[in-house]
C-alpha positions in Angstrom: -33.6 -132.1 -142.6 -34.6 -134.8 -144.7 -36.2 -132.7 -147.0 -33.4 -130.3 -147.4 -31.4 -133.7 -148.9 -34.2 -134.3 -151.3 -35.0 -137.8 -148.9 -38.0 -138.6 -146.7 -36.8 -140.8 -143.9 -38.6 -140.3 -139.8 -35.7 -142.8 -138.8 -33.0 -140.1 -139.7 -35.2 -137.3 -138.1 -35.6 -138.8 -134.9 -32.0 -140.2 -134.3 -30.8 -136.6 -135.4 -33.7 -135.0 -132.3 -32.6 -137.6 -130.1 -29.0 -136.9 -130.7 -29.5 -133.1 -130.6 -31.6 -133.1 -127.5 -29.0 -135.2 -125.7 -26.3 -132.3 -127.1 -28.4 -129.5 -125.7 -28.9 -131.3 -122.3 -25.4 -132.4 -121.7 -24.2 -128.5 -121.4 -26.8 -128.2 -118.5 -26.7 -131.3 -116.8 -22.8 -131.3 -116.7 -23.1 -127.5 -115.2 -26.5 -128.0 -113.2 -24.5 -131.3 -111.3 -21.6 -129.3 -110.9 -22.7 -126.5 -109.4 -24.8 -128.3 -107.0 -21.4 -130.4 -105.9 -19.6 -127.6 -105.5 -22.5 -125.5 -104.0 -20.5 -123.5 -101.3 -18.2 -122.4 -104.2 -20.8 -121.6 -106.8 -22.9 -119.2 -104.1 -20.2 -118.0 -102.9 -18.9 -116.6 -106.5 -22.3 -115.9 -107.5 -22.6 -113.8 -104.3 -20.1 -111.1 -105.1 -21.7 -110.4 -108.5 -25.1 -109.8 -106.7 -27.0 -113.3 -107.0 -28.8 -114.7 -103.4 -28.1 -118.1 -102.7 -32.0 -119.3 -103.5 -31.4 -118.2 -106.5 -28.7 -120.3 -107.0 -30.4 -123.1 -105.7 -33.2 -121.9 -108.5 -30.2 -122.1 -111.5 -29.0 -125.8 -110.6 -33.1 -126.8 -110.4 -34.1 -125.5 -113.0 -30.6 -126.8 -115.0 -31.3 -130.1 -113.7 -34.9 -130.9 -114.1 -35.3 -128.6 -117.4 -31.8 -130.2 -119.0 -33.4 -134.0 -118.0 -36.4 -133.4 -119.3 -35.1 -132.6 -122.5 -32.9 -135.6 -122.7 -35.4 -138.0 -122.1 -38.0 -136.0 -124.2 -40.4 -136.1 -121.5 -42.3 -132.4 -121.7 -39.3 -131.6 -124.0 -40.4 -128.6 -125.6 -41.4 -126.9 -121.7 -37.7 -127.2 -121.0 -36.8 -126.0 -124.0 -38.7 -123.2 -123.6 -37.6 -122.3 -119.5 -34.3 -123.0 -120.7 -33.7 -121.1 -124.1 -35.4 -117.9 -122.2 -33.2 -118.2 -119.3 -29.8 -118.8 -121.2 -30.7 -116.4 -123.5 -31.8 -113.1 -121.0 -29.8 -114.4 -117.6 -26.6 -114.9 -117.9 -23.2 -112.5 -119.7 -24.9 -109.8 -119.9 -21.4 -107.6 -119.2 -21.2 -106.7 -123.4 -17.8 -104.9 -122.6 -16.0 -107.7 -121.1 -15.0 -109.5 -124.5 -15.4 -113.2 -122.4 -19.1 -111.9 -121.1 -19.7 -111.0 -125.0 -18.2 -114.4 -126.5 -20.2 -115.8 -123.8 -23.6 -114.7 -124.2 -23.1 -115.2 -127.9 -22.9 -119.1 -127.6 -25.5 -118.8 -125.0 -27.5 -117.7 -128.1 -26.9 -119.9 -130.6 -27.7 -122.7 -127.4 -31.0 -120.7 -126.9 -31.7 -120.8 -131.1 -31.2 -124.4 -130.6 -33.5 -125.0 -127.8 -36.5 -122.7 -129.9 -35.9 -125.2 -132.4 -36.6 -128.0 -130.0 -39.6 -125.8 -128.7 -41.5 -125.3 -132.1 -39.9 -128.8 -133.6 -40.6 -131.3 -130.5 -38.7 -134.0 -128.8 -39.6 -136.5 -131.6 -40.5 -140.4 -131.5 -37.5 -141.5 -129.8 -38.5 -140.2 -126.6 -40.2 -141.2 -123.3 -43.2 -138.5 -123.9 -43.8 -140.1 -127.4 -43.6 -143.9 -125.6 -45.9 -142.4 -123.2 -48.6 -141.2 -125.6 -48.5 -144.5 -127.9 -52.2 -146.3 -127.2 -51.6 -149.9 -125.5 -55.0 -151.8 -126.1 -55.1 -155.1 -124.7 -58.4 -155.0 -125.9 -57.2 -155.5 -129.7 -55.0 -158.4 -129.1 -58.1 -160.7 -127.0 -60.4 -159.6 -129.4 -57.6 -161.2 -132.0 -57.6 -164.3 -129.9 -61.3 -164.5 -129.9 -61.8 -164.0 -133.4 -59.4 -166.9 -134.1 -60.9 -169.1 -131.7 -63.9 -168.4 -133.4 -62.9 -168.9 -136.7 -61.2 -171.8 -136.0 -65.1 -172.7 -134.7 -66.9 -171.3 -137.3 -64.6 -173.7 -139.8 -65.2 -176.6 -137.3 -69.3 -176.1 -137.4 -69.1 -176.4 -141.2 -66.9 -179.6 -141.6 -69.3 -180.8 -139.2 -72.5 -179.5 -141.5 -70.9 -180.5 -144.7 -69.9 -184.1 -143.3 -73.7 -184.3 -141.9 -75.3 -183.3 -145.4 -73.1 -186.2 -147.4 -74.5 -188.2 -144.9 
């Protein structure tokens, strides 16, 4: 994006993934948590247009754990992935029902978006980059060290300079 604007800024890249992942997600989560509170409704409908309960049970999992995963940006582009393919092939796929059509058509443009997110990443405001980031305790004793022994090395030489005036 940045580039497109002539600018080079990762700040305004990674608020704009974050914010987009969290827009993606939201659709699922909101209809992932729905479905499994009103799970005797939602099998029941799904029932008389052919769909068995486990796989029901299936659509709110993988809704919920897929549509997380994106908004924390933990293994991001995986649920991108399960989740652009599923939205894109499973669902509205009745082309002469106008709804089913409009439908399936936003379920595209939501499946574009996740692709996106699959080739693009979560970004650095996410738990998977926090993950990945190197803590070395190592570096900050051996920063300790070195200025205790600096502060030494300094000490020895006052000492040898006083003792040669001497």
């Amino acid at each position: 994006m940045d580039k497109a604007l002539g600018m080079q800024n990762p700040m305004v890249d990674n608020v704009v993934l974050l914010v987009s992942r969290l827009l993606l997600a939201g659709i699922f989560v909101h209809e992932g948590v729905f479905l499994a509170a009103n799970f005797a409704a939602a099998s029941t409908a799904m029932a008389k247009v052919g769909v068995p309960a486990l796989a029901v049970i299936g659509t709110i999992a993988l809704q919920l754990v897929a549509s997380i995963a994106i908004a924390v940006g933990w293994h991001a582009r995986l649920g991108a992935a399960a989740l652009g393919l599923a939205t894109a092939i499973l669902f509205h796929v009745n082309f002469a029902n106008r709804n089913e059509l409009l439908h399936f058509e936003k379920d595209l443009a939501i499946a574009g978006g996740m692709f996106v997110l699959m080739l693009r990443g979560a970004g650095d405001y996410s738990v998977g980059a926090f993950a990945s980031r190197r803590i070395s305790y190592d570096d900050g004793w051996q920063r300790l060290v070195r200025a205790f022994e600096s502060g030494a090395n300094i000490r020895d030489d006052a000492v040898v300079s006083k003792k040669a005036a001497d």
